[in-house]
C-alpha positions, 0 to 999 in steps of 0.5 A: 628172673631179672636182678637189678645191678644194686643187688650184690651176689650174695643177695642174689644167692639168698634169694635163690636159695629161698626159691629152691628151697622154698618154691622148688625151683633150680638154676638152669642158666645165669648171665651178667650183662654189661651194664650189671644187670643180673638174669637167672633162669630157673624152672621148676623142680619135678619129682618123679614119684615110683609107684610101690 
């Protein structure tokens, strides 16, 4: 998930909040290049459910 350079980390944060929270999704990488660009790698959440 790309992030363009404009974007300050808080934003950034938020947005990534909003996908965990909301989406069930979580951070597995992140990486700022050179020229300011953001990227985040997520994937998505699994839960395992226990047969009772």
């Amino acid at each position: 998930m790309p992030l363009p350079s404009h974007i300050s980390r808080r934003d950034a944060k938020i947005i990534l909040t909003e996908l965990a929270e909301y989406g069930r999704w979580e951070l597995v990488r992140t990486r700022i290049y050179p020229n300011g660009v953001k990227r985040m790698w997520v994937k998505k959440k699994i839960q395992k459910i226990v047969r009772t």
